[in-house]
KEDREN-992279 format. One record per residue (C-alpha): residue number from 1; residue in three letters; x negated, y, z. Coordinates in pm, whole numbers, plus 32768, in hexadecimal, padded with zeros to 4 digits. Layout:
NUM_ala_X_Y_Z
...
***
This chain:
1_unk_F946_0EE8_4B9B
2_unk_F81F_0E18_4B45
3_unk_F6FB_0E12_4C5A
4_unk_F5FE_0E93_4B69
5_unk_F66C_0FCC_4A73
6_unk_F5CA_1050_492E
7_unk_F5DB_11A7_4A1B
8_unk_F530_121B_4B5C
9_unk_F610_130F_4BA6
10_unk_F4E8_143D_4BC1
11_unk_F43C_1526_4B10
12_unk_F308_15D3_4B67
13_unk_F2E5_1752_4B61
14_unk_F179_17F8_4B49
15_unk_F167_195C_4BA8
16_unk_EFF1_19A8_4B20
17_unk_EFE9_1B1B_4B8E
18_unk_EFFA_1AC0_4D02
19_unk_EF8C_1971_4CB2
20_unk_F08C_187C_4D84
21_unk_F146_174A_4CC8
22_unk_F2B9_16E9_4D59
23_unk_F392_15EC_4D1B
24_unk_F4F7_1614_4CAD
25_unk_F608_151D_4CC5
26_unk_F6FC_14CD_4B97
27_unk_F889_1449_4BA7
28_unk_F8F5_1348_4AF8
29_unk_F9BD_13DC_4A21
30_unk_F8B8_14F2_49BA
31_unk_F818_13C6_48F9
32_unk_F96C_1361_4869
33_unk_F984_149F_47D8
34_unk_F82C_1510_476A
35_unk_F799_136E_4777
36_unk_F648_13E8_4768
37_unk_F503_1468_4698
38_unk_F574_15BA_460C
39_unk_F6D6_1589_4679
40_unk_F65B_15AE_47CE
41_unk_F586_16C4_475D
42_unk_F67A_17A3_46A6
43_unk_F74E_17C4_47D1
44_unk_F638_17F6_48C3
45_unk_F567_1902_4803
46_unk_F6E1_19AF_47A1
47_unk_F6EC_1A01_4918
48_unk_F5B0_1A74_4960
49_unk_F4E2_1AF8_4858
50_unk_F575_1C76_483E
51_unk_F5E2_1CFF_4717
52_unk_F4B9_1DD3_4644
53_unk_F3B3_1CEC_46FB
54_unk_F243_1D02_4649
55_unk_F227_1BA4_45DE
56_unk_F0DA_1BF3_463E
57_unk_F0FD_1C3F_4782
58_unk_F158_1C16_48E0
59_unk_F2BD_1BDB_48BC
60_unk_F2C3_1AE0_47D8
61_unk_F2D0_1976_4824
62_unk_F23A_185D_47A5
63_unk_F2E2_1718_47E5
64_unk_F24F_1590_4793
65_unk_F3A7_14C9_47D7
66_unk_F3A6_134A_474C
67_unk_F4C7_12B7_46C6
68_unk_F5F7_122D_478B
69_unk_F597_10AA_4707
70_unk_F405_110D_46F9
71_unk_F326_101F_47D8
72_unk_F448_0F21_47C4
73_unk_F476_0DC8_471F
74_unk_F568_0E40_4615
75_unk_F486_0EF2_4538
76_unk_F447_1042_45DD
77_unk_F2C2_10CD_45F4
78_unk_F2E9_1251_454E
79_unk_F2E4_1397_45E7
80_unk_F33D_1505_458D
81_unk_F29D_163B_45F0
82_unk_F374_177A_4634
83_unk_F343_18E6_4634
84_unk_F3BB_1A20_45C3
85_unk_F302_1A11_443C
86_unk_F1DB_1B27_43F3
87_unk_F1FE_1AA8_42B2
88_unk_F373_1AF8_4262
89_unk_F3B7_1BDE_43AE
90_unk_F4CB_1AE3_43DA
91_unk_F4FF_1994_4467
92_unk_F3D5_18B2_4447
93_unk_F39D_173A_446A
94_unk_F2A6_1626_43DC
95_unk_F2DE_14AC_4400
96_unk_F1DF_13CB_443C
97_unk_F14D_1252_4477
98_unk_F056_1192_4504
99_unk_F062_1123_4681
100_unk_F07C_1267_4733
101_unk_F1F5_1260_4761
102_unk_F1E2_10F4_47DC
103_unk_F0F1_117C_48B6
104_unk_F189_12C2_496E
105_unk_F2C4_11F9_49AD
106_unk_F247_10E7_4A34
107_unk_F19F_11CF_4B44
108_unk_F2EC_1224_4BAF
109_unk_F342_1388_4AC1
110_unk_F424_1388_49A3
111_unk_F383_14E0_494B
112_unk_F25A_1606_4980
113_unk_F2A2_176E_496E
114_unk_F1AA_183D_496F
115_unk_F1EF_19B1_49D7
116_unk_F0F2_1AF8_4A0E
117_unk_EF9A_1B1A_4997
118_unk_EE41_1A83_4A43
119_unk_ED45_1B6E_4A63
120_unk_EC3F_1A68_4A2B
121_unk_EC46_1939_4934
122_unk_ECED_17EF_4A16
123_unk_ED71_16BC_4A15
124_unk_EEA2_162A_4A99
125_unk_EE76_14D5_4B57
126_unk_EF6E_1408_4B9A
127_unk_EF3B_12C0_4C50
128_unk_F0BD_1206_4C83
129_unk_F155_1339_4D6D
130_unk_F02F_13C7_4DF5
131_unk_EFFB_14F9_4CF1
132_unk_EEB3_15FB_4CE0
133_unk_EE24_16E3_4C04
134_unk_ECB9_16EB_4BD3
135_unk_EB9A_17C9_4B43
136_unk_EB4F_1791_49CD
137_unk_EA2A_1841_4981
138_unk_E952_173B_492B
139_unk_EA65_16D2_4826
140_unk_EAC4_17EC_4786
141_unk_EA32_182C_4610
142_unk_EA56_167F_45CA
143_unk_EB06_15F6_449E
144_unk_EC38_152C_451F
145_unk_EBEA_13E5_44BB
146_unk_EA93_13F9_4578
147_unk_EB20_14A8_46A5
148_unk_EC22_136F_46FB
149_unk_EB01_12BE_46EC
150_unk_EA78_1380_47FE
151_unk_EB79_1364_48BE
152_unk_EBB6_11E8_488E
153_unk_EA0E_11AA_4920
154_unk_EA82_128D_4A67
155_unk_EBE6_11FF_4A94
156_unk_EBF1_10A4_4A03
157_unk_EC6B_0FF5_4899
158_unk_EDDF_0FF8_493E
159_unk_EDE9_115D_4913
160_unk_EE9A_1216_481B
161_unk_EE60_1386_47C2
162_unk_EF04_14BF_4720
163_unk_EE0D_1596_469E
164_unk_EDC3_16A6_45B3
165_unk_EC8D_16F4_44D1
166_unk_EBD1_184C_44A6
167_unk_ECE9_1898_43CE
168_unk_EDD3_18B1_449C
169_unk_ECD2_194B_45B7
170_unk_ECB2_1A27_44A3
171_unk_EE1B_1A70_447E
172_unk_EE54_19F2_4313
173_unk_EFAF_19EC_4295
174_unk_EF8F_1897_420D
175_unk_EEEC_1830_4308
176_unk_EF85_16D5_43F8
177_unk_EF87_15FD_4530
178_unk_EEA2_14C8_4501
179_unk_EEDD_1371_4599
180_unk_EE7D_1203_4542
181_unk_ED24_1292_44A7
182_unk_EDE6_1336_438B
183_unk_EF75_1345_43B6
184_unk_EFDF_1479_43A8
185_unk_F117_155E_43F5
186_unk_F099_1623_42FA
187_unk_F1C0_1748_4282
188_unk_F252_186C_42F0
189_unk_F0EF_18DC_43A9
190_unk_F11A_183A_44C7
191_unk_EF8D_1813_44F7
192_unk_EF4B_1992_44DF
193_unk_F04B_197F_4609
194_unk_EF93_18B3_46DB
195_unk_EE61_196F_4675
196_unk_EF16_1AC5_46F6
197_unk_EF16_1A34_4861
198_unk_EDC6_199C_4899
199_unk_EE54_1837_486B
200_unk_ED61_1752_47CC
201_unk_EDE9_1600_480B
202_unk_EF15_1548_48ED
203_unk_EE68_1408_4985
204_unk_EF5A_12E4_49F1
205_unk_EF05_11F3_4A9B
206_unk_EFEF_10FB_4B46
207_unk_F012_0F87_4BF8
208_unk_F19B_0F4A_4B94
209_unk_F296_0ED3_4AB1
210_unk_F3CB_0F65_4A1C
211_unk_F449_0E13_49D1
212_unk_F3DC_0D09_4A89
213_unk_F368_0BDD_49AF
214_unk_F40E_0ADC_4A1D
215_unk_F544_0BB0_49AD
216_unk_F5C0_0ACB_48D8
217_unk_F6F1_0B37_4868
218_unk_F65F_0C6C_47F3
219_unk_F54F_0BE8_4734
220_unk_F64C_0ABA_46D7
221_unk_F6F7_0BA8_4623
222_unk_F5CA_0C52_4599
223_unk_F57B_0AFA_44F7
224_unk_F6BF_0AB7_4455
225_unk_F6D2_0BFF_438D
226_unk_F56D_0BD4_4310
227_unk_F609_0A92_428C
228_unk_F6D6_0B5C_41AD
229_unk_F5E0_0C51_4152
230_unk_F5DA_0C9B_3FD3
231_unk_F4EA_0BD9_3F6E
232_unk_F45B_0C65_3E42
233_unk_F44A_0DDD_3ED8
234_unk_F3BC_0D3E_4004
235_unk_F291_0C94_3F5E
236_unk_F238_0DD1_3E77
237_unk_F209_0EBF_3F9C
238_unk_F14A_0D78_4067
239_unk_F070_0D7A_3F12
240_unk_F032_0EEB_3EBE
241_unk_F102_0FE2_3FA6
242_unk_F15F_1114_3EFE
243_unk_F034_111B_3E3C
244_unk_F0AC_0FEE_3D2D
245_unk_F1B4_10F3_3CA1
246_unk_F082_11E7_3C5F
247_unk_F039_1180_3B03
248_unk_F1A4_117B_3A6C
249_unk_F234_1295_3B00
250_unk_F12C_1356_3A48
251_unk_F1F8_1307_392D
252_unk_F342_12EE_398C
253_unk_F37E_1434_39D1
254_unk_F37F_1408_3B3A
255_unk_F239_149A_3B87
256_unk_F1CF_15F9_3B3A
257_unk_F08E_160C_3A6B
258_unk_EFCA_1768_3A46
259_unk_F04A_1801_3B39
260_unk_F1B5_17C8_3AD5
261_unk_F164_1863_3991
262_unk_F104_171C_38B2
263_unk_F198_15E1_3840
264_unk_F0C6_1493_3891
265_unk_F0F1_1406_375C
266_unk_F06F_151A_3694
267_unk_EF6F_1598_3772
268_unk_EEFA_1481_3871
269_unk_EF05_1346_3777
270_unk_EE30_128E_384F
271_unk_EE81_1213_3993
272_unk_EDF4_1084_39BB
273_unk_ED32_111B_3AAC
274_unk_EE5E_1145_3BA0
275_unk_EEEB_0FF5_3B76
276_unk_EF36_0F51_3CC0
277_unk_EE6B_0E29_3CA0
278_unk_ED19_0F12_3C1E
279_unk_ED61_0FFA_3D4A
280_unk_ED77_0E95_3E30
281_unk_EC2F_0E13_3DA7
282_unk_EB9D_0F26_3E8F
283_unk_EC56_0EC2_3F8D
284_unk_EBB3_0DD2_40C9
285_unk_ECFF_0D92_4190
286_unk_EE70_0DBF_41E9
287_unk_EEDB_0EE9_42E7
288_unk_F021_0EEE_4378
289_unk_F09B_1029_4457
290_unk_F10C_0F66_45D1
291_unk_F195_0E3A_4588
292_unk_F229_0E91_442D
293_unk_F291_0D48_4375
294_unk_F27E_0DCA_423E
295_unk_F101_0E4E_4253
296_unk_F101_0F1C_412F
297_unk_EFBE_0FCF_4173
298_unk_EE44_0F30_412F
299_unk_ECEC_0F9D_417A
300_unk_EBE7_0FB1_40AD
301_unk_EA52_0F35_4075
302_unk_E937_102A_40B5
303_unk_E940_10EE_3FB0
304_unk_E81B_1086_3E98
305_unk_E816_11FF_3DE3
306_unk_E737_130A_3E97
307_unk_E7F7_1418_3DF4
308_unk_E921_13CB_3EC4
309_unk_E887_1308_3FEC
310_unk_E9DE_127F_40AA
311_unk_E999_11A7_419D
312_unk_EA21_102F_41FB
313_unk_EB77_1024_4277
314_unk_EBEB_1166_41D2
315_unk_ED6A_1191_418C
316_unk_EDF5_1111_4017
317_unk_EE62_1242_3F8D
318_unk_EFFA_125C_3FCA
319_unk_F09A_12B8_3E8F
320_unk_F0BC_1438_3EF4
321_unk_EF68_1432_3EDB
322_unk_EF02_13C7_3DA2
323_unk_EFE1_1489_3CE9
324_unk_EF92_15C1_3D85
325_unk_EE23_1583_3D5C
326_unk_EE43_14BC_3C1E
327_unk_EF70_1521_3B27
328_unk_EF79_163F_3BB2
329_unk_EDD2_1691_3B5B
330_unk_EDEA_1592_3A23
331_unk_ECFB_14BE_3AF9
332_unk_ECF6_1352_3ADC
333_unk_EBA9_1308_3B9B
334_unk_EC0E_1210_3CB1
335_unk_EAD8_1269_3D9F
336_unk_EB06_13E1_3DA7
337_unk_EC71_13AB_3DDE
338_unk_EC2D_12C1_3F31
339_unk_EB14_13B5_3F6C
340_unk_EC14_14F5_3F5E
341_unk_ECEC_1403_4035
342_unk_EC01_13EF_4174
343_unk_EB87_1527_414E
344_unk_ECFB_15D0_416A
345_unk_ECF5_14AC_42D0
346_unk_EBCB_1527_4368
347_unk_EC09_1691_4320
348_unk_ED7D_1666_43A0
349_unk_EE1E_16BC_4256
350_unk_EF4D_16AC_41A9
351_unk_EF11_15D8_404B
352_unk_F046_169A_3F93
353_unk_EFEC_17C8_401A
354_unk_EE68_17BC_3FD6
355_unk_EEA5_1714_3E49
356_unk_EFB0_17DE_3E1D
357_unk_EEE0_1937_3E63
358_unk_EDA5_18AB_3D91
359_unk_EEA6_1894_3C6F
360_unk_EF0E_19F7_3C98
361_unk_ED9E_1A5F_3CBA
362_unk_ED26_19B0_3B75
363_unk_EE78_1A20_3AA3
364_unk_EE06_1B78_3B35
365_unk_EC8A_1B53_3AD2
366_unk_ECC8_1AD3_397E
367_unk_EDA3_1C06_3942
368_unk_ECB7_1CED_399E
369_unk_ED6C_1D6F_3AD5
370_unk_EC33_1D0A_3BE0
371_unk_EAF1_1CCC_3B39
372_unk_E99F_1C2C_3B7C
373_unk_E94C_1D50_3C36
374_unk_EA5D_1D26_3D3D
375_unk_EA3A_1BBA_3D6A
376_unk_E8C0_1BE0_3DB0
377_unk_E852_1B04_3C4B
378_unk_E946_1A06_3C8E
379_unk_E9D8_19BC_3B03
380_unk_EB49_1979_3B94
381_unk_EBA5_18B4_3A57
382_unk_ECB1_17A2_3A17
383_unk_EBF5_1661_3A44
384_unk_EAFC_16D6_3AF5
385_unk_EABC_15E8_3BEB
386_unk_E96A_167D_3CC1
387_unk_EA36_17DC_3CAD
388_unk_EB61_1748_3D61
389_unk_EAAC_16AD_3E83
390_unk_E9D4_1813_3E90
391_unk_EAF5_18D9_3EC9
392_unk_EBAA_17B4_3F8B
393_unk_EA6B_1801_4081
394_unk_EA99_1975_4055
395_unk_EBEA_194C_40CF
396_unk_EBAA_185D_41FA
397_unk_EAC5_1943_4279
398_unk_EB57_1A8A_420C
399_unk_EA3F_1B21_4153
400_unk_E9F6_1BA7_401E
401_unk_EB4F_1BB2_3F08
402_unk_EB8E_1AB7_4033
403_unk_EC30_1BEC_40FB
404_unk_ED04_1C3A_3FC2
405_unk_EDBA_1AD1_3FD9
406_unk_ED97_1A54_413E
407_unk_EF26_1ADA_4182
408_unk_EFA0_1A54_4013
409_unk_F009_1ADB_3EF4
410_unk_F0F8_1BBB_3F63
411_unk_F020_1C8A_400C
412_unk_EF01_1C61_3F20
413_unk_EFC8_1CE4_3DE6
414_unk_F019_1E27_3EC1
415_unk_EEAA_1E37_3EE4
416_unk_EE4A_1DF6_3D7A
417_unk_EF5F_1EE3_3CFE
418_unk_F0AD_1EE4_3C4E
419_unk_F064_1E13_3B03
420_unk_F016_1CF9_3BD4
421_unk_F158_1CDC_3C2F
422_unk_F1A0_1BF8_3AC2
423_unk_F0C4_1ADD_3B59
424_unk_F145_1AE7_3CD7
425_unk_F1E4_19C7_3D14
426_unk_F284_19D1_3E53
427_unk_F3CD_1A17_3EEC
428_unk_F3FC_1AE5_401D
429_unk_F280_1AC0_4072
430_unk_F263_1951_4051
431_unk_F1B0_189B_3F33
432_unk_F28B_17E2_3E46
433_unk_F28B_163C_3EA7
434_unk_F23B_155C_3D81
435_unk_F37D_14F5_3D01
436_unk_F446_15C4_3BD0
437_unk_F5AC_1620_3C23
438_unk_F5F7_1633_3AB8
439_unk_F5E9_14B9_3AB0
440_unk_F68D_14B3_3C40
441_unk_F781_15DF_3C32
442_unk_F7CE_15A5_3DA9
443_unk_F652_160F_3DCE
444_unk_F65C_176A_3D50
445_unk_F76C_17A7_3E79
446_unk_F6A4_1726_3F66
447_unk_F555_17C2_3EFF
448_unk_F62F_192B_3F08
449_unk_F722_18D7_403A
450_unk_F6C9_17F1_4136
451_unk_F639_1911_4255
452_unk_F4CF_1852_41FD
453_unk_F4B6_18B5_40BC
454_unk_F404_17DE_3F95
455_unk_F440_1694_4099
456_unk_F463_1561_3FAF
457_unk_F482_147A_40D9
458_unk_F5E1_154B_414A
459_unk_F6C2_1470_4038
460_unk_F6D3_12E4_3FDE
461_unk_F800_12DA_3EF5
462_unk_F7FE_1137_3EFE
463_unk_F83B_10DD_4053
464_unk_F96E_107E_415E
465_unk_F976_1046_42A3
466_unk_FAEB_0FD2_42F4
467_unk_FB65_1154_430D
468_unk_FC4C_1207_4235
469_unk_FC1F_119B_40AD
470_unk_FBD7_1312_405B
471_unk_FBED_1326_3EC3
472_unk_FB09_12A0_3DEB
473_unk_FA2D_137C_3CFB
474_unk_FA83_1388_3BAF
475_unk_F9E2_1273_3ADF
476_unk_F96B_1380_39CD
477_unk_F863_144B_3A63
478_unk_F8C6_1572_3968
479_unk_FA09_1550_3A08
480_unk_F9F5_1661_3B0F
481_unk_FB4B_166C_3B67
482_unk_FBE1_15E3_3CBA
483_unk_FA96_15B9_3D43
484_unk_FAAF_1665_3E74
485_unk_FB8C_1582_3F7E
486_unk_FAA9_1462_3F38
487_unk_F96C_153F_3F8D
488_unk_FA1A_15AA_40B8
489_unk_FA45_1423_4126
490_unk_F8F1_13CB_4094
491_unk_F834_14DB_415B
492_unk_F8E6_14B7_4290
493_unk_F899_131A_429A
494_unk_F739_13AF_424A
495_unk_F74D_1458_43AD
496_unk_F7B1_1347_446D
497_unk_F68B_1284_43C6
498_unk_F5A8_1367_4411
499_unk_F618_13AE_458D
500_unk_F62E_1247_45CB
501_unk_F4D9_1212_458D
502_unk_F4EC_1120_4436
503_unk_F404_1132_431F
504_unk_F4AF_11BA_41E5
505_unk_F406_108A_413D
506_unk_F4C3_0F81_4217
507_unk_F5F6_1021_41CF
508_unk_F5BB_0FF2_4078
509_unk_F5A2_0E65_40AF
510_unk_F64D_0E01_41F0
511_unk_F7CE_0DBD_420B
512_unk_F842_0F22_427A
513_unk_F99F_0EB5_42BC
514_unk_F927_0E28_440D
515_unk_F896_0F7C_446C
516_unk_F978_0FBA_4594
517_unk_F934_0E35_45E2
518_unk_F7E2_0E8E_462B
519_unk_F82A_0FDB_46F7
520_unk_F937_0F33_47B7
521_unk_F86A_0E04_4819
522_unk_F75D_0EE2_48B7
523_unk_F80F_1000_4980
524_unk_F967_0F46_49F6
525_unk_FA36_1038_4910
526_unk_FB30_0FEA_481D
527_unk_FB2E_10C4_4747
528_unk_FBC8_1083_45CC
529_unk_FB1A_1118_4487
530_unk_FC29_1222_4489
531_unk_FB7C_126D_45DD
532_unk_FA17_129A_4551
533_unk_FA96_1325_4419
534_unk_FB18_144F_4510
535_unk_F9C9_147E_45D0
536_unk_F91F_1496_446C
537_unk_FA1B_15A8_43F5
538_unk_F9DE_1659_4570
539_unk_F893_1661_4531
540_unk_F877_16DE_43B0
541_unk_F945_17E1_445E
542_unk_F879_183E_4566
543_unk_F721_1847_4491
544_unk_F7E3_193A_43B7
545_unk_F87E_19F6_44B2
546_unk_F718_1A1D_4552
547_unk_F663_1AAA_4408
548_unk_F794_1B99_4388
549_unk_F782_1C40_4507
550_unk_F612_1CA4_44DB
551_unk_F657_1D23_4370
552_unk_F5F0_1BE5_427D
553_unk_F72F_1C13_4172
554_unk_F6E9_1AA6_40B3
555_unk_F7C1_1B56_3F89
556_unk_F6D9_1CA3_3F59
557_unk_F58A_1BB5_3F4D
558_unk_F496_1BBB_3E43
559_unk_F4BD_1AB4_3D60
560_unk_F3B7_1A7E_3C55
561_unk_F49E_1A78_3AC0
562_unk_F38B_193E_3A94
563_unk_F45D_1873_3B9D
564_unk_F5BF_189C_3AC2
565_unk_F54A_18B9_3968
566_unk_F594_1A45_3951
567_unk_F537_1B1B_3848
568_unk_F403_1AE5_378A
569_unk_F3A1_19C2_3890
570_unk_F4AF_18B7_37F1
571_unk_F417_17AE_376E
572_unk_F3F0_1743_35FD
573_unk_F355_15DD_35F5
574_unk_F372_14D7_36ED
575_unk_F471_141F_37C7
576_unk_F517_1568_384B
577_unk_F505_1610_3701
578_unk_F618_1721_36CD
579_unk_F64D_1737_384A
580_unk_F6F2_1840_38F6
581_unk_F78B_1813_3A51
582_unk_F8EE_18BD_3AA7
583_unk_F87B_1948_3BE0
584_unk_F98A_1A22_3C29
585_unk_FA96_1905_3C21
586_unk_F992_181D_3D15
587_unk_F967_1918_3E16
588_unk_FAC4_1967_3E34
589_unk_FB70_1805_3E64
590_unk_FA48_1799_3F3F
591_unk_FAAB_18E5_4035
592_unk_FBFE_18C4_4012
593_unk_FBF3_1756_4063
594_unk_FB06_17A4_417A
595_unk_FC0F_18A4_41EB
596_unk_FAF7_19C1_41CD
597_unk_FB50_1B01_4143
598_unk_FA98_1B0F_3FF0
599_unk_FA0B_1C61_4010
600_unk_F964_1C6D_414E
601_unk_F976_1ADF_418A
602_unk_F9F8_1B37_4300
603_unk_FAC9_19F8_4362
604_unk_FC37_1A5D_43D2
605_unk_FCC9_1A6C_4501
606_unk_FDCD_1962_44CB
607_unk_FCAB_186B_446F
608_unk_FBC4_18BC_4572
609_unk_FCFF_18B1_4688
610_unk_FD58_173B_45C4
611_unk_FC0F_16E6_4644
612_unk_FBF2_1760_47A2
613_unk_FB1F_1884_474C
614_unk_FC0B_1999_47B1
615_unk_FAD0_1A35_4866
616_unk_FA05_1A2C_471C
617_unk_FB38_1AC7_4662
618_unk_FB38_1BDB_4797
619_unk_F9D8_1BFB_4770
620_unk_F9D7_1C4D_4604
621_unk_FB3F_1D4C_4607
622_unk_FBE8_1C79_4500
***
């Protein structure tokens, strides 16, 4: 075993009804099995959160757990949050950037869970192993971005802090976990969570190291696979992150326009105003989460525009963004789009979630179901940009119509009444992410399935990392036969991505096929890709097993016709013209691959036993 590991061996546990904070000690072979982010959380919160727990209360946990490889030279720096979902009522996670993961392992935890309720608004300290938690009073009410600040003039710049917004003090459903001044975990509603017991922020501070640098094999090795980095990939996301695909997915059929109900050629012609280099001409400087080599993310100028004052150093929009606040509205107006941007940062927001429920609210307003009346004069109109960042406030703050759409659609259209159900698009409570399945089949299955429902982040058909060659998808992406075991491998790589710590985006660029390379060369193992391939399928199994327990059937969700082209919804001009998914033949060969019964999507006893989960099968009578 190497001196220094990409583990500590510990996680932290944070009882805040009596208010004491214990450390627990980790095997090895716990992180062989579960590696790390939500792997490590899936089996923890299995065990102890009890079955029927209010994902609102005491009994739920909230976990922060970095990833295996976070705060290490090869590529690691994200984080997950954990919890029992009050969106879905199932399992629950959100993954997230910036330099907090870094930061809580290299303090000497490779995870927080947070149990009970507060009975006063705190703070958890935590300063290397010497752990507190403090009054936060005098915090409570402050947008996110401004309380880090806060924090960062008591405790120093080499601080990093988790954080929520008054949404999620507020309990929003879309509300997140802040970091970085504006990376968010931002799904599932993990910030109402943290909201339900008192929590406003996690501060970390810490004097230590995962890996040391004059570790030079590690970051050696680091080196040499940057070297063979794809190029071009590499220098689009350096030159306009997420946001340079803005403009032509508009058209492509990728991106949903109008609320999923329009086609961007015919209806939102104009979209120079979301090229990459325009958005970049607002743009002062690079931002990289901790010591990200590809430094996809930029900052911008001061904002020059009164109407939509955002100030220096304020996030680029990520893609997600602009589309839900853009294509999605039919706005192309660059400042209220970075405006929308900060304000969903300060007020701790989740940017699908918060577009996503403005789109329902205008498609609702503009067919007479709410009215000027009920919005309190706001004219909720496509294109209206001043309306969107009124009811964006509303929202933040939960006031006015605000109240209506602070939890998301889903609860909003049960509010509004039945005939708003033909404009809600979400599945199983979540809002719908910004890419069509009808152009990426594989999507539609993982926007119904995966136990976080409408999760585009949960499947990257493209990549390898030395493991099994699962099947490729078919070329023809009207072809929706035999789609279903290379979902199965595709999600399940997904997993180990994401519980490893490594941005989606690296994945996308680096050579994958020295992924257990890098995992080997920092914890002593040697294990092959078969070997994470395994702890990828143990976990998809274990998320699922958690969410079927407590009642969350992925198969009897509701799942907007707009998504698959059904009925009256299909599509008569554009790129995905004429399309209707088979959804039937997609759900059933990704279950059956999964070896999930494709009724009640309970994994078998045979497959949970083939991956040491006879406990989990015992647990769930199958």
């Amino acid at each position: 075993m190497p001196e220094e590991l990409a583990y500590n061996g510990k996680i932290l546990n944070v009882d805040l009804s009596s208010g004491e904070a214990t450390p627990e000690t980790l095997d090895d072979q716990f992180y062989k099995d579960y590696l790390g982010g939500y792997g490590i959380g899936a089996r923890i919160l299995f065990d102890r959160i009890p079955v029927g727990a209010d994902p609102l209360g005491p009994d739920n946990v909230l976990g922060l757990v970095p990833g295996l490889l976070t705060g290490t030279p090869i590529f690691g720096n994200r984080f997950q949050a954990v919890c029992k979902s009050p969106s879905t009522g199932g399992w629950g996670d959100a993954n997230c950037g910036g330099d907090f993961g870094p930061y809580l392992k290299f303090a000497g935890w490779d995870g927080i869970f947070m149990s009970g309720i507060s009975d006063k608004p705190v703070f958890i300290l935590i300063d290397d192993d010497k752990v507190t938690i403090e009054d936060a009073s005098d915090y409570w009410g402050m947008g996110a971005i401004e309380v880090e600040k806060k924090f960062k003039d008591v405790y120093g710049k080499k601080t990093s802090v988790a954080c929520i917004g008054p949404s999620g003090e507020k309990l929003s459903l879309i509300s997140g976990i802040c970091n970085d001044h504006g990376r968010l975990a931002a799904r599932s509603g993990v910030g109402a969570v943290m909201g339900s017991k008192k929590v406003k922020a996690v501060v970390v501070k810490s004097t230590r190291q995962m890996i040391q640098q004059h570790d030079k094999e590690a970051r050696g090795l680091m080196k040499e696979s940057l070297d063979a980095f794809s190029a071009p990939l590499r220098d689009f996301f350096r030159t306009f992150g997420t946001t340079g695909i803005t403009a032509g997915s508009a058209h492509s059929g990728d991106s949903p326009v109008q609320n999923w109900g329009g086609v961007g050629q015919e209806v939102f012609k104009d979209v120079d105003g979301l090229q990459g280099p325009v958005v970049n001409e607002l743009m002062d400087k690079h931002y990289a989460c901790w010591h990200c080599p590809l430094a996809c993310g930029a900052e911008s100028v001061a904002s020059e525009n009164p109407q939509y004052p955002y100030p220096h150093h304020t996030h680029r929009p990520e893609y997600e963004t602009m589309a839900s606040f853009g294509t999605m509205n039919l706005s192309n107006n660059l400042d209220m789009l970075i405006y929308a941007n900060h304000l969903c940062n300060e007020y701790g927001l989740d940017t699908i979630g918060a577009g996503g429920v403005i789109s329902f609210a205008i498609e609702c307003f503009e067919n007479g179901l709410i009215t000027k009346e009920d919005t309190e004069g706001i004219d909720l109109r496509w294109s209206n940009d001043d309306a969107i960042i009124e009811m964006l406030h509303q929202i933040g703050k939960r006031e006015g119509f605000g109240e209506v759409l602070a939890d998301g659609i889903k609860p909003a259209a049960e509010k509004i009444g039945e005939a708003s159900l033909a404009y809600a698009t979400h599945v199983g409570g979540q809002e719908l992410p910004m890419h069509d399945p009808k152009l990426q089949p594989e999507f539609f299955t993982t926007y119904k399935l995966d136990p976080t429902p409408a999760r585009h982040t949960q499947y990257e058909g493209a990549s390898r990392f030395g493991g099994p060659e699962y099947p490729a998808a078919p070329e023809d992406f009207k072809d929706y036969e035999n789609r279903g075991g290379h979902h199965k491998g595709a999600s399940e790589y997904m997993h180990v991505v994401n519980a490893t710590g490594m941005c989606q985006f690296i994945m996308m660029t680096a050579p994958t096929e020295r992924f257990p390379e890098w995992v080997n060369q920092v914890t002593g193992w040697d294990l092959t890709g078969d070997d994470l391939q395994a702890s990828g399928e143990r976990i998809a199994n274990l998320r699922m097993a958690f969410t079927v327990r407590e009642g969350d059937n992925p198969k009897e969700r509701f799942v907007p016709a707009r998504l698959w082209g059904g009925g009256d919804t299909q599509q008569k001009v554009g790129p995905l013209a004429g399309v209707t998914l088979d959804i039937e033949t997609m759900e059933n060969d990704f279950l059956n691959a999964c070896g999930w019964d494709t009724e009640t999507c309970v994994p078998s006893r045979s497959k949970l036993e083939e991956l040491g989960l006879k406990d989990v099968a015992d647990a769930l009578a199958v």
